[in-house]
N, C-alpha and C positions, 0 to 999 in steps of 0.2 A: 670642410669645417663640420663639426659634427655636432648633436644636437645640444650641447650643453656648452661649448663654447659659445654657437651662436646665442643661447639665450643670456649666457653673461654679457655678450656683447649688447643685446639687446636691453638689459637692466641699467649697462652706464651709459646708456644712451638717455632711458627714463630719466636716472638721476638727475642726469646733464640738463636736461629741460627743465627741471624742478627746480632748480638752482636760480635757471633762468627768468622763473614766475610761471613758466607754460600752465595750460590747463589742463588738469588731465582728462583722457579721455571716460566716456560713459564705461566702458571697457578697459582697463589698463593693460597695454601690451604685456605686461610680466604674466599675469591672469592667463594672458592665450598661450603664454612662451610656457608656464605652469600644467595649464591643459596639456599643450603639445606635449609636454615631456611625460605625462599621464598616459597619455594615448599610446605610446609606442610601448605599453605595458598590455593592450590589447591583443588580441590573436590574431596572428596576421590573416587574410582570406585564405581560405581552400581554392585553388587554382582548378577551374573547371576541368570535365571531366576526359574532354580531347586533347587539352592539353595535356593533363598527365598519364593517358596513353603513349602522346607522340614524346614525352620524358621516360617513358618505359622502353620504347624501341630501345630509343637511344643509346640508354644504360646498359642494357641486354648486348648492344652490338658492342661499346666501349669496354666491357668485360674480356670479351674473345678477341679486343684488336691487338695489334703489336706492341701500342704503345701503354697500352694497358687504362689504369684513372686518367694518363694523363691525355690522355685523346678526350675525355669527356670536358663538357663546356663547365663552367663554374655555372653558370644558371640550374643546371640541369644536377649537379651535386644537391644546389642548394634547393631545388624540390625533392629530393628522391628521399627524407624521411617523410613525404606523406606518402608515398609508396614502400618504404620499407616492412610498415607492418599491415601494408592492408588486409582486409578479410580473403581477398582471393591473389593466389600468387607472389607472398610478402619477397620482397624484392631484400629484406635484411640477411638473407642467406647468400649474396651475391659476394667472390669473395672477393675480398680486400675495397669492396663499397662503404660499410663502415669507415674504417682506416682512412677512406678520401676523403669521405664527409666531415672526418673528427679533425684532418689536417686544415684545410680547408674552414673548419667552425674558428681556427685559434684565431685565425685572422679577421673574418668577418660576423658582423655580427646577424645581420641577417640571415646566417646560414645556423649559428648560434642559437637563434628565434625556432626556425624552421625546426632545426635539430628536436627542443624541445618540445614545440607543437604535435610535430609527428610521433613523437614518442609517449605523448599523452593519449594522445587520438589514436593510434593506433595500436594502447597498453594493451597486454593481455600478460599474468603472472608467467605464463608458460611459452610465450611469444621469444621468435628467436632473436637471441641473441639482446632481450630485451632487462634484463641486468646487468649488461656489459658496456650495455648504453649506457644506463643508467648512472653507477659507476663514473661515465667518461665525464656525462653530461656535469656532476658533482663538483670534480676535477674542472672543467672549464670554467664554471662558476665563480667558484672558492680561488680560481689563479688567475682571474681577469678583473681588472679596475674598473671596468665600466659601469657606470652608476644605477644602469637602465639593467641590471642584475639582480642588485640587490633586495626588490623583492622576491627572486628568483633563492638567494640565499638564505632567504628570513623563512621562509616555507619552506626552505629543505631541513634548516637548522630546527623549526618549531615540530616540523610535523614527520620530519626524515621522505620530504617528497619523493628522490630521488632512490631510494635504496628498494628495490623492485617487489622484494621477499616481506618488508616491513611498513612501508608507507602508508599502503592502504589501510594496514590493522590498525597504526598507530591514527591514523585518521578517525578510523569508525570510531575506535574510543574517544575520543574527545567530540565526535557530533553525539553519541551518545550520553556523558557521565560526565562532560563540561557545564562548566555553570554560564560560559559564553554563548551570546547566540548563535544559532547555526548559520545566519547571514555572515556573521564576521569571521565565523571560525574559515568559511570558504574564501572568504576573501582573502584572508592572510594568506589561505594556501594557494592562493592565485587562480580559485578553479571555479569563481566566480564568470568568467568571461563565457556565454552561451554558449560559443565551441564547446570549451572546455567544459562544461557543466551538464555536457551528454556525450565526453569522451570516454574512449578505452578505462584511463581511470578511474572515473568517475565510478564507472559499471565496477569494476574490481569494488572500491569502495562499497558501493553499493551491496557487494556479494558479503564482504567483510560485516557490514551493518546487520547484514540477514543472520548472521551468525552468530553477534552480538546478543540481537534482541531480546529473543525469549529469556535469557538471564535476567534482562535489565527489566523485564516489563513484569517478571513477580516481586522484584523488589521491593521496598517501602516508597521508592521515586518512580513504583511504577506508569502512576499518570505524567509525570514529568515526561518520562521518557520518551510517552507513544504522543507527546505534544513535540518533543524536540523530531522524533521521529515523522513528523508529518510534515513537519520543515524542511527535512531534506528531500523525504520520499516523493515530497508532492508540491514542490515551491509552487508561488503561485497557484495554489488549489487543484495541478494537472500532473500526473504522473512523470517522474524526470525520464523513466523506461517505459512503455507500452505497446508490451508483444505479452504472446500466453505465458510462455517461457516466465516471466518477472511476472504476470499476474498469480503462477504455479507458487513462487517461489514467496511471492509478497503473504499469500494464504498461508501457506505455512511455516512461515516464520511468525508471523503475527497470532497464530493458532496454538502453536508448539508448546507452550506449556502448559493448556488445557487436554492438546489431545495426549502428549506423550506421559505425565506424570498424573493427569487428571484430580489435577487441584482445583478449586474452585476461585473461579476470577473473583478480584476487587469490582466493586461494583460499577468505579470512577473509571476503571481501563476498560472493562468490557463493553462499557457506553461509547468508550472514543475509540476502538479498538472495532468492536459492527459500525460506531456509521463511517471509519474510514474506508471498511471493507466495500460496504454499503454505497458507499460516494464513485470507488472508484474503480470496484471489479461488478457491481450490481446485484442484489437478490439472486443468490444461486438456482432458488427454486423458480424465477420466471426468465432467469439468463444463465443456463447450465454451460452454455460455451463457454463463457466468461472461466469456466473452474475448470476447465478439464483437464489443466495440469496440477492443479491444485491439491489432488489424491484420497481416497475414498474418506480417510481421518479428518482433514480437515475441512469437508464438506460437509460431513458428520456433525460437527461440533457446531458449525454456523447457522445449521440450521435448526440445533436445540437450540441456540440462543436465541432465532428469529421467531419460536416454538414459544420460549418463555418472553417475549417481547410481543407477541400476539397475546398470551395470557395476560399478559399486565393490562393489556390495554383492553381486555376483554370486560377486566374488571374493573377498573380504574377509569377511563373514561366512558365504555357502554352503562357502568352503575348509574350516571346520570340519568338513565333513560329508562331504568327497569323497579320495579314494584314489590316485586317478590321478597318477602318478611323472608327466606330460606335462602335470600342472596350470600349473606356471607358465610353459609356453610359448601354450597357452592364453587365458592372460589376456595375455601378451607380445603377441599377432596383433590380439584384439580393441582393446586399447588403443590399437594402431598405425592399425588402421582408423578410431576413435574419432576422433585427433588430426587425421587425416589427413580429417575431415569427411564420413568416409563414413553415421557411424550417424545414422541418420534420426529412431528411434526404438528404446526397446527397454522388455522387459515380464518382470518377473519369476512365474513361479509355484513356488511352496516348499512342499515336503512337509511333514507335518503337524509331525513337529519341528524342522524349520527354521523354519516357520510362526511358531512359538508365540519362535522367538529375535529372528525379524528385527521383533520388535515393537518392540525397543530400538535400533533403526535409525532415526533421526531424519531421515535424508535422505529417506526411502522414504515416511515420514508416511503409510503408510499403503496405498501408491498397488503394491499387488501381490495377485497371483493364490493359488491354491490351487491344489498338484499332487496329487489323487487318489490314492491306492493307491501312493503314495511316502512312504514315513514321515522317509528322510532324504536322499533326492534329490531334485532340483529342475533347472527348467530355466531357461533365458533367450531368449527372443524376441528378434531382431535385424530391423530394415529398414533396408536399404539399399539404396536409391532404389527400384528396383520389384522388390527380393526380398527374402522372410522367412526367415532360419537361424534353427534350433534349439539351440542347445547344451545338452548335459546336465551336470549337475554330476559323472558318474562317468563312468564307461567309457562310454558313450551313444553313440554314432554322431551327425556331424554332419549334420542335413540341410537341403536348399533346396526353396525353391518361389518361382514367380512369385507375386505379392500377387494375384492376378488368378484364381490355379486354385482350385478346387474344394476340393483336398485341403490347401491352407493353412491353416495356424492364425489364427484371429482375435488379433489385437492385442487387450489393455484387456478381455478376458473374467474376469471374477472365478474361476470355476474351470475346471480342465481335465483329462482324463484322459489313458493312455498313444494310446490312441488318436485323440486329436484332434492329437497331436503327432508321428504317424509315419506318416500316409498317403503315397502316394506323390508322390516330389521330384523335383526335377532328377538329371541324370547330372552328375558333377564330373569335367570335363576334366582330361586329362595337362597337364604341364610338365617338355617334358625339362631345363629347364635344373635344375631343384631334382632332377630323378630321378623326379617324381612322374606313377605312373599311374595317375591319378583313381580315378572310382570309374564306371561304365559305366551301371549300375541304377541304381536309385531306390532301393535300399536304404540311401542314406549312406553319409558317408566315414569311416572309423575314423579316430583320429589317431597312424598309425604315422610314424617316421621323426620325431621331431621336432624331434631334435637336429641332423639334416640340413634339418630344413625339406622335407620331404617332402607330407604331406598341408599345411602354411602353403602350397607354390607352387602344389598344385591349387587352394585357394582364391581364391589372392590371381589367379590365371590368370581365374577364374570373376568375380570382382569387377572384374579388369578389362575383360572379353568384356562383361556386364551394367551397369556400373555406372561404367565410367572411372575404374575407382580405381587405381592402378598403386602399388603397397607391394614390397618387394624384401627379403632375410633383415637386410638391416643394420636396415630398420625393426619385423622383429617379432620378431627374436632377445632373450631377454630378456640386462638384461644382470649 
């Protein structure tokens, strides 16, 4: 008897008690006969890994016998699509093993199940004979009554599950550019079940997604997007793929319309957009492993942004702590350098009560130093192109060095003292057009004159001698 007769059997049986006055149970049988018939919409087990060795002999020997499929055991059919496409030795090139399995699926339905588990788990667009399945799989569906299908039909019909060349694309779009949640959209398409929500498919999808997204994420629903997209990418807050491979792949799709067109991010995506990156591949500059598939472009990019994400916070929560009446022309020069694509990199160290505030800085996630024997000052690290400034959060003198000398400060060191930060620097050239005469020593340059732009033209003079950056007062005059 099979599982829907018995439950109707079971429902006139309820009745029949109800009629009678019975009480019903804290549970009502139909409720569990409801679940049961739920449950056989789960993935069936993967059948450990000796056993589907000793289902490989088998198959391999029932190929070469006289009697051909028909020497193989029906048990042994009904596992050999999780062997069909596995990653090493797909047994779907076996011939005429398809043909047994497809004979064999009309009648039962377990083998039906199997059929299609294996073929999810073991998708790959290019995988043999993995459209033909597909195809059969359609065909079995659409020509069999059983009720324990149809959502097997409603997910081929919404999303074209089954058509090998199409399913995933027509997927990614709708977890992208759906106004549905990305929880329900997977459930209709039955790829909700944990098996299946880190199978073969799943991954095509996912490959499909990556190819999507840069479109979708300069859009006007760009934020929308990289939210829907975090729902797929990362249920549960943990990545659904983690190997290098997809952390390569995750970077530069998520990157790809900054590094390849070099437009400038919305400000709303670029925030969800580093701390996803942020959450789930780690700060490239203190976790380079994490990127190394990720390619020279879009490491580039992350790390101007962690660059201007240090600036922000340089200025915006270190301000709390600093004095200096020339503050905001300060942040006026760096910001101008910034836009103007000079900063390469830059690295915060904060004294030990700035320390304990910039924990509430979410941009920084973390990704800053310790300034020693500073309790409320702090500095910032600049590289541009092959030189390192210091800026201090007070009255501090600015100073330079080539990336190359001795007496530079390391980039990305978790702490630092006053001394690792004031060794001897470059001399800061005049600029008679600002009025400015540098600074001749290595002692650094104070930042007098700033409302003339006096120490801004020695820099901006020194950035362009060094670095080709040519800025002028209308770009770092704040305004």
């Amino acid at each position: 008897m099979n599982h829907t007769a018995e439950a109707l059997k079971t429902l006139r049986a309820a009745v029949e008690l109800l009629s009678r006055g019975a009480r019903l149970p804290d549970v009502p049988e139909s409720a569990r006969m409801v679940a049961a018939l739920a449950a056989g919409d789960a993935a069936p087990a993967l059948p450990a890994g000796d056993v589907l060795q000793a289902v490989r002999q088998r198959l391999q020997q029932a190929v070469h016998s006289p009697q051909g499929w028909d020497a193989a055991a029906p048990r042994d059919l009904q596992d050999a699509p999780w062997l069909m496409w596995a990653d090493k030795a797909p047994l779907a090139t076996l011939d005429g093993l398809l043909e047994a399995v497809l004979r064999l699926a009309d009648r039962r339905a377990g083998v039906r199940r199997t059929l299609i588990e294996g073929w999810l788990k073991g998708f790959a667009p290019d995988g043999p004979r993995i459209a033909e399945t597909g195809r059969a799989i359609r065909r079995l569906i659409t020509g069999n009554p059983d009720a324990r299908l149809q959502p097997w039909r409603l997910a081929d019909s919404g999303y074209h599950l089954f058509d090998a060349a199409h399913g995933p694309k027509t997927l990614a779009r709708h977890i992208l550019q759906s106004t549905d949640p990305v929880p329900d959209l997977l459930a209709r398409a039955c790829l909700d079940d944990p098996l299946r929500a880190v199978s073969g498919y799943m991954r095509a999808v996912q490959d499909e997604v990556f190819q999507l997204a840069p479109e979708c994420l300069v859009g006007t629903a760009g934020a929308t997007a990289m939210a829907r997209l975090t729902e797929f990418l990362a249920p549960n807050g943990r990545l659904r793929f983690s190997e290098p491979e997809v952390y390569g792949q995750l970077a530069r799709s998520l990157l790809a319309p900054w590094t390849t067109d070099r437009r400038t991010p919305d400000d709303l995506v670029r925030a969800a957009v580093q701390s996803f990156l942020l959450a789930h591949l780690r700060d490239p500059r203190l976790h380079p492993e994490r990127w190394l598939k990720a390619g020279d472009e879009a490491i580039a990019e992350m790390r101007h942004w962690l660059a201007r994400a240090s600036l922000n916070a340089f200025f915006e929560v270190i301000g709390d702590y600093a004095y200096d009446k020339h503050w905001r022309y300060r942040e006026a020069f760096w910001s101008a350098c910034l836009e103007a694509g000079g900063i390469n990199e830059a690295w915060l160290a904060l004294g030990s009560n700035v320390h304990a505030s910039a924990r509430a800085v979410r941009d920084l996630n973390g990704a800053y130093a310790r300034l020693d024997g500073h309790a409320d000052q702090s500095i910032l690290l600049l590289r541009v192109r092959n030189t390192i400034f210091c800026e201090w959060s007070h009255n501090g003198k600015l100073r330079a060095w080539p990336i190359d000398w001795k007496t530079a400060p390391r980039l990305y060191q978790r702490n630092y003292s006053r001394d690792d930060v004031t060794g001897s620097g470059l001399p800061f050239p005049p600029n008679p057009r600002y009025g400015s005469n540098g600074r001749r020593d290595s002692g650094g340059l104070s930042h007098i004159g700033s409302d003339s732009s006096r120490w801004q033209g020695s820099v901006a003079q020194m950035l362009a001698d060094r670095a080709g950056i040519h800025l002028t007062h209308h770009d770092w005059m704040p305004t």
